[in-house]
C-alpha positions in Angstrom: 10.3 -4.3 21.0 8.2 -4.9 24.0 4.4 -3.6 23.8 2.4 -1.6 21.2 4.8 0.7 21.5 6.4 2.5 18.1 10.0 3.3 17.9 9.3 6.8 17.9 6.8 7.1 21.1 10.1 5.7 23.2 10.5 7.2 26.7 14.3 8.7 28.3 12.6 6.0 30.6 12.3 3.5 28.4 16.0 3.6 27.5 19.2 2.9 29.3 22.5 3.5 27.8 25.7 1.9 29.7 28.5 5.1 28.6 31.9 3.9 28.2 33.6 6.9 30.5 36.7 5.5 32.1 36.6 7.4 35.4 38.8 5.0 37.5 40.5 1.7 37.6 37.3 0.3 38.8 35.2 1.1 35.7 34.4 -2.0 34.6 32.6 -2.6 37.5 30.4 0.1 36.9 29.1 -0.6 33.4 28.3 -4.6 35.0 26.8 -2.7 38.1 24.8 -0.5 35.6 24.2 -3.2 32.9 22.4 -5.6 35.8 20.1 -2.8 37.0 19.1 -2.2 34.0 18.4 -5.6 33.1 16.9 -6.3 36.6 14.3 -3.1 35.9 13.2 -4.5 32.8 13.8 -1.4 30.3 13.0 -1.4 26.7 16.2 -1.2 25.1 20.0 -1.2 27.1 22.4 0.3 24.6 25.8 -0.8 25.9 28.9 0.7 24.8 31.8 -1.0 26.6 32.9 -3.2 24.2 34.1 -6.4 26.2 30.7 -6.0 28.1 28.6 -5.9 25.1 30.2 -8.7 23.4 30.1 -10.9 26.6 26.4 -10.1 27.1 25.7 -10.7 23.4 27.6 -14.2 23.4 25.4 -14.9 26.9 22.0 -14.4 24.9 23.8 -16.2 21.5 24.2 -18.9 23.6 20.8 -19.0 25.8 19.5 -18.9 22.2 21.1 -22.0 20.9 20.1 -23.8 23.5 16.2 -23.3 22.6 16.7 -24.0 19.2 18.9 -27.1 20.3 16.5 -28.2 22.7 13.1 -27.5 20.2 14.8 -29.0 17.2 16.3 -32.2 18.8 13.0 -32.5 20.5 10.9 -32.3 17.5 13.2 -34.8 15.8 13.1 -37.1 19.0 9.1 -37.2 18.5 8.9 -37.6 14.6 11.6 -40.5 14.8 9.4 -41.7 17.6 6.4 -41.8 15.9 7.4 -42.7 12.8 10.1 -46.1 13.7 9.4 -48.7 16.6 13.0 -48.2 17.4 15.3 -46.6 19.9 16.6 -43.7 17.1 14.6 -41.6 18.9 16.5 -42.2 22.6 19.8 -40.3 21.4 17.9 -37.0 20.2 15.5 -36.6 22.9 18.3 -37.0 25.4 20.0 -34.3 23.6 16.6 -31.8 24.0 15.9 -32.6 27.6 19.9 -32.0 28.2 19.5 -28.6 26.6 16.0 -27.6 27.8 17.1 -28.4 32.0 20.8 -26.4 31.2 18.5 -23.5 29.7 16.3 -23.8 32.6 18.8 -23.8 35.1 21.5 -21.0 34.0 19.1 -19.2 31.6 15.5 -19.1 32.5 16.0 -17.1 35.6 18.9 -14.8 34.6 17.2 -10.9 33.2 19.5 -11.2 30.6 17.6 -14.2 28.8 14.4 -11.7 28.2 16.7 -9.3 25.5 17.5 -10.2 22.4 20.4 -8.1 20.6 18.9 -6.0 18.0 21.2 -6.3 14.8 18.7 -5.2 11.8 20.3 -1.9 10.5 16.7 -0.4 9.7 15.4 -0.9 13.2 18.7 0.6 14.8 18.4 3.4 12.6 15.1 4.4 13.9 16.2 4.6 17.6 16.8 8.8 18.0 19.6 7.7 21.0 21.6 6.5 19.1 23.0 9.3 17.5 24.7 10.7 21.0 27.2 7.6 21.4 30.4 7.3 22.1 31.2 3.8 20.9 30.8 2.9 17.2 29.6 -0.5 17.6 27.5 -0.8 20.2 25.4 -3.5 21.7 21.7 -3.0 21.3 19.5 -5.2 23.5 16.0 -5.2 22.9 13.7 -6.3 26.0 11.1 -9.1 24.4 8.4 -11.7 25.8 10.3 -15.4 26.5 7.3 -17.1 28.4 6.4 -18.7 24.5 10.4 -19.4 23.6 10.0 -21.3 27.5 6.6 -23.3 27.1 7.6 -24.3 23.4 10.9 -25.8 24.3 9.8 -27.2 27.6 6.7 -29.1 26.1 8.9 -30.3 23.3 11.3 -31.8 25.8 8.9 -33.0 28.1 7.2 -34.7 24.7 10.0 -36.1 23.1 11.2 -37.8 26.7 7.8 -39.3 26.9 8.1 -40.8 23.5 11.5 -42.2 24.4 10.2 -43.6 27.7 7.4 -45.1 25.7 9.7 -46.7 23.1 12.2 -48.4 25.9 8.8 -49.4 27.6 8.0 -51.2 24.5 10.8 -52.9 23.7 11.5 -54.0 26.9 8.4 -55.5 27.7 
């Protein structure tokens, strides 16, 4: 969760809920309409109950989130295979992180959704008093978090590994 904050001290404020109430044919609409303001004000924690909704912003985030770890880990790879053989095996990988670092920039960096993460620990959920007054029985929890770390890390790690591959060509080339 986002601050010092416990789970206990949390604010009506603090905490959006998107309802699943079918009140016309538009409805849909409505939770999106709800789920983006919510996102856009930067709550703690969006509870959202529509169940297509919640699993399409879930696989959004599960997807933002294998990117990083693509990006980091082909990156990090890139650089040790880099440093550690004077040939191109390092070209392939850090292709692969700069790739997934610029498609993370590009559709994910600047998108509100990419600062939630879905909260799926059990013990965590239990402790949230709002959740008790739902409608849905599984709902999607999204927990508001700090990404400017997750962003540096895998941006550096690209920007590393492509300069390791540059230098590699560079050397065999000359």
């Amino acid at each position: 969760m986002a601050g010092d904050e416990s789970d206990s001290d949390l604010k009506p404020s603090q905490v959006v809920i998107v309802r699943e109430v079918y009140d016309s044919e538009n409805a849909h609409i409505k939770f999106e309409m709800e789920l983006e303001r919510a996102l856009e004000a930067g709550v703690s924690i969006i509870v959202i109950e529509p169940e297509p909704l919640g699993e399409e912003t879930a696989r959004w985030i599960y997807v933002g989130n294998l990117l990083h770890k693509v990006s980091v880990y082909s990156g990090l790879c890139s650089i040790a295979s880099g440093l550690a053989w004077s040939s191109l095996a390092c070209t392939p990988f850090g292709i692969v992180s700069v790739l997934c670092a610029g498609c993370y920039t590009l559709s994910w960096q600047w998108d509100p959704c990419c600062k939630y993460q879905e909260e799926k620990d059990l013990r965590r959920l239990s402790k949230l008093p709002i959740l008790s007054d739902l409608t849905s029985a599984s709902p999607v929890v999204l927990v508001h978090t700090d990404n400017r770390r997750k962003i540096i890390l895998h941006s550096t790690v690209s920007l590393a590994a492509a300069a390791i591959c540059v230098w590699r060509i560079y050397n065999i080339l000359k």
